[in-house]
C-alpha positions, 0 to 999 in steps of 0.5 A, a space after each residue: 553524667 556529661 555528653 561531649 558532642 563535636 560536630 566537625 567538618 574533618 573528615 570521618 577517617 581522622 575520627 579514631 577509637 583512641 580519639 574517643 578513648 582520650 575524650 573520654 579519659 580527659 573528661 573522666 579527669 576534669 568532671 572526677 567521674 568514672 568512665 561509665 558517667 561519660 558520652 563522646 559523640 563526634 560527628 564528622 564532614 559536617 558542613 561548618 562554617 565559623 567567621 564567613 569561612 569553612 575552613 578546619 572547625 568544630 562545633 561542640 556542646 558540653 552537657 552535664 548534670 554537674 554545675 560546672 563554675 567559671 574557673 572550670 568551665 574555663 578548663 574544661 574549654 582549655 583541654 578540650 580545645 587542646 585535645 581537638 587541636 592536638 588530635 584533628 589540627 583544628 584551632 583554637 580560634 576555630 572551636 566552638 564549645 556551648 557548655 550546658 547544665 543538665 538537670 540531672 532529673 531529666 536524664 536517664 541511664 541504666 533504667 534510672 534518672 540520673 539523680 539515683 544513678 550517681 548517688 
């Protein structure tokens, strides 16, 4: 299970179902998961401000029961901030991204935890 949560200052109507659709699909693809294991939330016209200003920015968290290395954390940073500039215009230098290791005993899905879930 992974949960991709962006909070933005872009405005609400740049927030797409096929920018979720393609957070979703980049994601299957880094953490070799099905769909199904994947959350996106964004949440938009946050009051955000990065460096002493407000310009175009994003404050995210990467949540996952995978425990993910340097080299792929430095990927999964990669993409993800490429997909947030290509999709929303926000700078790289503007994106914020907390990667964090979940216990996979503590999350719950589908009426399991996710250590019975996955397997």
């Amino acid at each position: 299970m992974s949960i991709f949560v962006v909070n933005t200052n872009a405005s609400k109507d740049k927030l797409t179902e096929a920018l979720l659709s393609e957070a979703t699909e980049e994601l299957t693809h880094l953490m070799s998961k099905p769909a199904q294991f994947i959350a996106v939330h964004f949440h938009a016209d946050q009051i955000i401000m990065i460096g002493g200003n407000s310009d175009l920015c994003a404050i995210c968290y990467f949540e996952s029961i995978e425990k993910l290395n340097s080299d792929q954390i430095k990927e999964c940073s990669k993409k993800l901030s490429g997909l947030l500039n290509k999709q929303l215009g926000i700078s790289p230098d503007r994106i914020i991204i907390n990667f964090v290791d979940m216990d996979a005993r503590n999350v719950a899905w589908n009426n399991t935890t996710s250590t019975r879930a996955e397997a």
